[in-house]
N, C-alpha and C positions, 0 to 999 in steps of 0.2 A: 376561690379561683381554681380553674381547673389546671393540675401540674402535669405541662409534657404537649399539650395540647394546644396551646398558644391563644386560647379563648376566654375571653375574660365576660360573667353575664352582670347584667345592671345592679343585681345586689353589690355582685365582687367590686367594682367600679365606684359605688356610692360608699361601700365598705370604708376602702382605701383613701376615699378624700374626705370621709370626716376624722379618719385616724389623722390624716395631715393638718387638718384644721386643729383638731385638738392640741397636736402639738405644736404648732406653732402658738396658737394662745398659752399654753403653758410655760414655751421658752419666752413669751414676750413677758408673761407674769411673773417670772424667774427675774429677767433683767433688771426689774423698777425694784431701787433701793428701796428700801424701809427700814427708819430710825426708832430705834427705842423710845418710848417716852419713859419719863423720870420712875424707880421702881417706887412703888405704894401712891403712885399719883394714879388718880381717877382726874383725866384732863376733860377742863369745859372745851366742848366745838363751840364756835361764836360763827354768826352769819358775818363776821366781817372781822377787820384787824385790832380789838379792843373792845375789852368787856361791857361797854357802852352798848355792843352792839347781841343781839336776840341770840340767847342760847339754842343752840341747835340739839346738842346731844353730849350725854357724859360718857368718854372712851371709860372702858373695861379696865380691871389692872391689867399690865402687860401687855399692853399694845401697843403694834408697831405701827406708824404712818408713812407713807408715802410724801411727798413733798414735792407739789407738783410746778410750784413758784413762789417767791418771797415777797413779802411790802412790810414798810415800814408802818408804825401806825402805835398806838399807846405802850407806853413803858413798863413793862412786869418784871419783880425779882420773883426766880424760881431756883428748882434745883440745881440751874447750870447757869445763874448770874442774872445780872440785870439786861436787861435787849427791850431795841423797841421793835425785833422783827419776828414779824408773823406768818405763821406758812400754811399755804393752802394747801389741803391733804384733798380736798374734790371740789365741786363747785359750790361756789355760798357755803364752805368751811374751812374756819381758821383757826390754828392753835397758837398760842404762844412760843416761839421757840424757846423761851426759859428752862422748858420744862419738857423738852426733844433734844434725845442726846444725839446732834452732828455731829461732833467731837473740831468743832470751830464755832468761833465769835460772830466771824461773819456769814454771807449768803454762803450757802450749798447749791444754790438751784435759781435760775434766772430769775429778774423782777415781774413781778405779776405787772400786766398793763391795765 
């Protein structure tokens, strides 16, 4: 951008609005909580709320999820107790709350519909 000159040209302009994009995705990625999972656990994803249902993927150690809504659905003891709720970390994925540290019993985050 040119300083003193009051002219802005189309690079400077394109410049400037993907710096604001970027930042606003970064503060919006900042906002959304993420919960510890239990440490030494390698947590199964399931396509749905109970091991009945298709493995999707084994989280990493040390990973945090998101939790995007809760349901209830099969009963698991883990590292943080017995729960029958389940939480969706994206779409057609679910973990056990057993074994996500909320640091509560019950819901964190609305009922999945």
């Amino acid at each position: 951008m040119a300083v003193g000159d009051g002219t802005n040209t189309v690079e400077d302009v394109a410049e400037h609005e993907a710096a604001g994009e970027a930042a606003e995705a970064g503060s919006a990625e900042a906002l959304a909580v993420r919960y510890s999972v239990a440490p030494g656990v390698r947590l199964k994803v399931r396509s749905g709320p109970g091991t009945q249902y298709a493995l999707v993927k084994v989280l990493p150690l040390g990973s945090r999820v998101p939790i995007n809504c809760q349901k209830p659905g099969e009963w698991v003891t883990g590292t943080y107790g017995t729960t029958n709720l389940w939480d969706n970390i994206a779409n057609g994925q679910y973990v056990s709350d057993a074994y996500v540290n909320t640091g509560s019993d019950g819901y964190v985050a609305a009922r999945c519909t």
